[in-house]
N, C-alpha and C positions, 0 to 999 in steps of 0.2 A: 522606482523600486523594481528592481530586477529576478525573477524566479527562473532556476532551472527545473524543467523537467528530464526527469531521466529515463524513458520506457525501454524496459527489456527486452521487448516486442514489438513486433508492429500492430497487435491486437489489444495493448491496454492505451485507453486515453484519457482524460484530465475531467470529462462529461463536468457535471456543476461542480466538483473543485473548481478547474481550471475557470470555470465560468465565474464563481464568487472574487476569486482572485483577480478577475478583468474588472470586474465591478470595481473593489475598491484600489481600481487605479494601477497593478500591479503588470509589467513589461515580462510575457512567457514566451522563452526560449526553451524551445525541446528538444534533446539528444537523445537518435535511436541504438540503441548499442546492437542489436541483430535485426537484421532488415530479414525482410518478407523469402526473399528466396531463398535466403540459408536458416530456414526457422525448424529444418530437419539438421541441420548440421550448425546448431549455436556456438561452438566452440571458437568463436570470432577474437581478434585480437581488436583493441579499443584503446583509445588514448582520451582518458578522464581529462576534462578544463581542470582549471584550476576552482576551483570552489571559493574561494577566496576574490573572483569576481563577480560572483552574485549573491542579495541579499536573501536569499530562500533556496532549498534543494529538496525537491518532493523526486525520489524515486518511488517509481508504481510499482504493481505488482509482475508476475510470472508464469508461467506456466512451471518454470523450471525452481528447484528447490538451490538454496543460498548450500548445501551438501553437495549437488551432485557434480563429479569428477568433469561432465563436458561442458561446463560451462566454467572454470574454473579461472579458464584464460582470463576472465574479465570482471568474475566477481572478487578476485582477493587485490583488485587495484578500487576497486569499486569501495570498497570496505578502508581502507586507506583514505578515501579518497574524504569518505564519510566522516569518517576520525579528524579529519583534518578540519573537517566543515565545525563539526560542535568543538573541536576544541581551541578553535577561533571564533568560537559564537555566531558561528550564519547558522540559524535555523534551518532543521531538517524535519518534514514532513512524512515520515516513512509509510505506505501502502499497502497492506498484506505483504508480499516479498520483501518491498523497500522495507518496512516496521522488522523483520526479521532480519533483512541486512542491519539497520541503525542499529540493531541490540548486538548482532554479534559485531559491530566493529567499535562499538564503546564496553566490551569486555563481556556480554553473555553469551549465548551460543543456542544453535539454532539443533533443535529434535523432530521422529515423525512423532504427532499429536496421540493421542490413544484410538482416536477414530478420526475421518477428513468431517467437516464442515461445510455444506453444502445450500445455498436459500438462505434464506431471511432465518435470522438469530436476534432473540434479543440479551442481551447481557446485562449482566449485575454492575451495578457502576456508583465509584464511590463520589462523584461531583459530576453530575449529570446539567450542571451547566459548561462543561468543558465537552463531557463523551455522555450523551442521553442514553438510554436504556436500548434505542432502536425500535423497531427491528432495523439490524444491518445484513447488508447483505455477504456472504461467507460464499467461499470457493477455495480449499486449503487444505493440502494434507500434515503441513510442519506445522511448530510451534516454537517460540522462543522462551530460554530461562533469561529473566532481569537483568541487563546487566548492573553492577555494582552502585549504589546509589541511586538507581532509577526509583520510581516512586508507579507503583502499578493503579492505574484509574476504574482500570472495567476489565470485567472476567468472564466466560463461561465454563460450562461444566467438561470444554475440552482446552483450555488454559485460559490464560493471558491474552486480553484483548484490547487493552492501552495502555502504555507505561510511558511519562513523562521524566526525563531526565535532562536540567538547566532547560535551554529555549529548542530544545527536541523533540515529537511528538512521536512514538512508534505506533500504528494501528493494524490491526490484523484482518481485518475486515476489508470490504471493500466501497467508502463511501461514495468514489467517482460513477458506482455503476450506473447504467443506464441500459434500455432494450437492445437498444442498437449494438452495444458492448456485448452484451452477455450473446446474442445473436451468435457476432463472429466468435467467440468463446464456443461456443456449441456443436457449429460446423466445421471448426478447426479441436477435434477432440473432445472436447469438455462434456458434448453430448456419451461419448460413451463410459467418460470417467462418470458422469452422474449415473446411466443407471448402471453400471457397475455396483455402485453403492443402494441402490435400490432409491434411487430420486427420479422422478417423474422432468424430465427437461420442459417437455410442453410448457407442464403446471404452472416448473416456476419460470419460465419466461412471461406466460402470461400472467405472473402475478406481477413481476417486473414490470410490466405493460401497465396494468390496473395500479399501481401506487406508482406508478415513476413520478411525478409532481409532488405526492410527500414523501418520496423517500430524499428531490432536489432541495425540498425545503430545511430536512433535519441538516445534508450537509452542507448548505450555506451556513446554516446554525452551529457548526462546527467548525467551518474555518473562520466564521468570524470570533468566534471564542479563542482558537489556534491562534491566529492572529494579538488578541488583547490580551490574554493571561500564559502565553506560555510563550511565543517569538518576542516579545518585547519585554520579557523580565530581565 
């Protein structure tokens, strides 16, 4: 069994996703679409695999939004690329960013949120054996509308936080996180998008630090779900 990953960056990585994935057995090939020295000038040209040779496609998250003009070169092949994946049935995993690409490349479209989402959120969820309540952990100023026939799983009070359409999974959250992650997130910007917003960085890194073991646990408890009830229907 074959998994693409697809990072936008060279600061999102796979933490216990990619890790439950190796468990059960699963071969992960990664593709960087912006590598580390052009991460001030992302406007990179990129040539998407064919998706149609692997059995899974988890793109992560962003720093950059699925709207904005410099990055454009790569997400409207990217969103093709995606369409191609569910409407040949390879399971797509989408990530905070990636879950906003999957929705607008199977027809909804991606907004800024009413306020960004920052730390540990927990959500309302209609099968909390697919997406539990959380807390998840949130870094995100967009939001996605549904696309058509998708079926929404989990919500907060600043949208849509899971929407399942055929063996597709969009999330908005971020369940790969880890210390180490949100670290370089921090010192490559993130620290002053948060207090911007009036978040405390320290805090939540060190809260990241104090639960990262259950926060590893909920998402193996997720991709194994991902895995049984929604990629193999």
């Amino acid at each position: 069994m074959r998994a693409l990953l697809i990072h936008h960056d060279h600061l999102s990585i796979p933490g216990p996703v990619g890790e439950r994935l190796t468990e059960h057995g699963w071969d992960l090939e990664e593709r960087l679409i912006v590598p580390a020295d052009l991460h001030h000038a992302p406007g990179v040209d990129f040539e998407f695999p064919d998706p149609l040779a692997w059995d899974l496609i988890i793109p992560m998250g962003s720093p950059w939004s699925v709207n904005d003009a410099v990055v454009a070169s790569w997400v409207a092949p990217e969103l093709a690329m995606l369409g191609k994946a569910h409407a040949a049935g390879v399971p797509v995993l989408g990530i905070c960013f990636g879950g906003q690409a999957l929705a607008a490349a199977l027809g909804g479209t991606v907004e800024r949120a009413p306020r960004p989402e920052m730390g540990w959120v927990e959500v309302e969820t209609d099968d909390p054996s697919l997406v539990g309540p959380g807390p998840w952990f949130q870094f995100h100023y967009d939001r996605w509308t549904l696309p058509p026939g998708a079926v929404e799983i989990a919500r907060s009070a600043a949208g849509s936080q899971a929407f399942v359409l055929g063996r597709s999974l969009g999330l908005q959250f971020h369940p790969e996180i880890t210390a180490a992650e949100l670290e370089s997130w921090l010192v490559n910007g993130g620290d002053a998008h948060m207090r911007a917003e009036g978040v405390d960085p320290g805090a939540v890194l060190a809260e990241v630090r104090r639960t990262e073991a259950a926060s590893a646990a909920r998402t193996h408890a997720l991709v194994d779900a991902f895995l049984t009830k929604v990629a193999t229907v």
